[in-house]
Structures are given as C-alpha cells and as structure tokens.
C-alpha positions in Angstrom: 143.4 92.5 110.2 141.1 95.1 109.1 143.4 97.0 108.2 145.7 95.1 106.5 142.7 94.2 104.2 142.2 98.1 103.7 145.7 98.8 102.8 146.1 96.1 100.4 149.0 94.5 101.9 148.1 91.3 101.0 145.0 89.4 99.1 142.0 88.6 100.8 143.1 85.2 100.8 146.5 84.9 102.1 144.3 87.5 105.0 142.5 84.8 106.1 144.9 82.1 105.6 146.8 84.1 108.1 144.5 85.0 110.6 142.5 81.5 110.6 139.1 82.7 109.4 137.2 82.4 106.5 136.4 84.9 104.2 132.7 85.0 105.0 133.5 85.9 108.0 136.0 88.9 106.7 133.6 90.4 104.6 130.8 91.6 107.4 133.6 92.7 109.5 135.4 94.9 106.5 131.7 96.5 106.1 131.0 97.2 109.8 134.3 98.9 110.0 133.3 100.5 106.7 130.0 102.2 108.1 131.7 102.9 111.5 135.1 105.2 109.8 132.4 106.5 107.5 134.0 105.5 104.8 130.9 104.8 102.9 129.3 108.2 103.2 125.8 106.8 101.8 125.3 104.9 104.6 126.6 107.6 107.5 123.9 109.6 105.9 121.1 106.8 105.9 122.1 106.6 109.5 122.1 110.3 110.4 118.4 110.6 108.5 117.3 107.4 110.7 118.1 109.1 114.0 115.9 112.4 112.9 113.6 110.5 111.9 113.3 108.9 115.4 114.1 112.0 117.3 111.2 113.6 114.8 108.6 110.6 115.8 109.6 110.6 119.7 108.8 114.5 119.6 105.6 114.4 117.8 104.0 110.7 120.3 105.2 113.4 123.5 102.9 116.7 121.6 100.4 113.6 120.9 100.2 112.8 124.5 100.3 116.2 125.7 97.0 117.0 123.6 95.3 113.7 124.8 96.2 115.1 128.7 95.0 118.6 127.9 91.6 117.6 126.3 90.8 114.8 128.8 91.5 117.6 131.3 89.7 120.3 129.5 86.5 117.9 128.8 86.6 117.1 132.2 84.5 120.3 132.9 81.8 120.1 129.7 81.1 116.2 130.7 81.4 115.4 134.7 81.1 111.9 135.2 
C-alpha cells in the first residue's frame, strides 16, 4: 500500500478505496515510512542529534555520579562522623 502511494500508481483516493481505510489513517502511515527509508533527511538528522544528545546527557549524569562517590569518599577523612 505504501508503496503504491509512493509510486503514484494510483490517487490517494482510489488507495484507500481499495485497501478499505481512510485517508487519515494513510497519511501517518506514509510519514512513518517516510522517517524510517529516510526519505526526509531533516528528520533522520533531528533523530541522529536526539540520540547524541542522550548518549551526551547519560555520559555527563555517570562523571556526575562518579564525582559525588569520589568526594563523599574523599570527605569521609576531613569530617568522620
């Protein structure tokens, strides 16, 4: 179906006359298949810059929590409880 609405075969209409959907529904499924071939480059690269970002923020909470460890440690010496 997806494709047949790529290659123009037919109208978006007679589409999903055929295949016993509405058009509604067509259009999410024509993006999603869109953003998944990359065909829309602009959002591949939204994507990509997303999944640094997170791999960027993951790394920085583990140094964050490594330097918590390493003063409570390191303090544990100048103020014994």
């Amino acid at each position: 179906m997806i494709a047949v609405a790529r290659n123009g075969e037919a109208p978006l209409a007679q589409i999903v006359r055929d295949f016993g959907i509405s058009e509604s529904c067509l259009h999410p499924w024509l993006k999603h298949a869109d953003i998944g071939d990359v065909a829309q480059p602009g959002a591949s690269r939204q994507d990509s810059a997303l999944r640094v970002a997170k791999k960027r923020i993951r790394q920085l909470e583990q140094e964050a929590e490594v330097m918590r460890r390493a003063v409570a440690y390191l303090s544990r010496d100048v103020n014994p409880k």
